[in-house]
N, C-alpha and C positions, 0 to 999 in steps of 0.2 A: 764669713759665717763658719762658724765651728759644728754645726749639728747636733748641738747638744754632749760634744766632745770637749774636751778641757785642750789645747792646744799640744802639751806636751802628749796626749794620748793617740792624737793625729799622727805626731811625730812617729812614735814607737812603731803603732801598726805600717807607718810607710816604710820606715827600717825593716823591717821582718819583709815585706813586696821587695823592697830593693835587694835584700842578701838574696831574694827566690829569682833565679837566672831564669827561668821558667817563667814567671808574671811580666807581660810586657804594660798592664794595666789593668787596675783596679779601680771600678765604677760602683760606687756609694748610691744604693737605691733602697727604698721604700719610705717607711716614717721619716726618718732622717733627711733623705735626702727630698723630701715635700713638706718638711720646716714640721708637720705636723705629732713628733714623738712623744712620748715620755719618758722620764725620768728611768723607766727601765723598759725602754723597749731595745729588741735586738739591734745588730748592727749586720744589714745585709751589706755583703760584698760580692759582685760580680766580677772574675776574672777572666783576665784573656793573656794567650799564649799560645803560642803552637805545641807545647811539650805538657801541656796540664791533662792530667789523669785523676782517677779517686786517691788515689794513693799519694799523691804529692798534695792533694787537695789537705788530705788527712793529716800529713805533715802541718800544713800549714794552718791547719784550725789549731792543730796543740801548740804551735809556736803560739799564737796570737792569744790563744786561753794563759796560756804561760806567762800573758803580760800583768793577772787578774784583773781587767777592767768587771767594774761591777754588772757590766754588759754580756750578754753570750752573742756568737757569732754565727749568721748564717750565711757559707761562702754556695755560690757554685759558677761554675765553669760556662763562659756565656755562649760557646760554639757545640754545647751539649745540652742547651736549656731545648725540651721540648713540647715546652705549652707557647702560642704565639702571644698571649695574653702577659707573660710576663717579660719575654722580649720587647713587648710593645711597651710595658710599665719603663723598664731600664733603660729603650735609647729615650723616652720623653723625658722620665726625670733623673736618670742619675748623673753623679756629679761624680769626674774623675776626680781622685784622691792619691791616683800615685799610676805616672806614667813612665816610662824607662825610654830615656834620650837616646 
């Protein structure tokens, strides 16, 4: 399942997680990742690492805008999320999309 992602765009976004020493995983949640999107809906990303701050967060949104997918991206940091409601949406449905070995 691609998400409504064209394969090579998978790629890209996983290249940019893997140059970030900082991302040990990134979990694909919401529309996308419950098959339910459209055509232009966002691309949430939940990340985890022990070294993730807004500032590095911010890095990594302009790399990722940098790629132009016709998508915009909403990232956040899942060890500073602080509604339970969306902890609880990410570990049900999201789908890791780039984990570091």
């Amino acid at each position: 399942m691609t998400y409504g992602l064209k394969p090579n765009q998978i790629s890209s976004i996983q290249g940019i997680f893997a140059a970030a020493s900082a991302v040990n995983q990134a979990i694909l949640f919401g529309s996308r990742a419950k098959g339910n999107y459209k055509p232009g809906s966002d691309i949430d990303i939940a990340l985890m690492g022990k070294d993730l701050n807004f500032d590095y967060l911010l890095m990594l949104f302009h790399q990722l805008e940098d790629l132009n997918l016709p998508n915009t991206f909403d990232l956040v940091i899942y060890d500073k999320i602080k509604e339970p409601e969306l902890v609880n949406h990410i570990n049900r449905v999201g789908v890791p999309i780039f984990s570091r070995k």
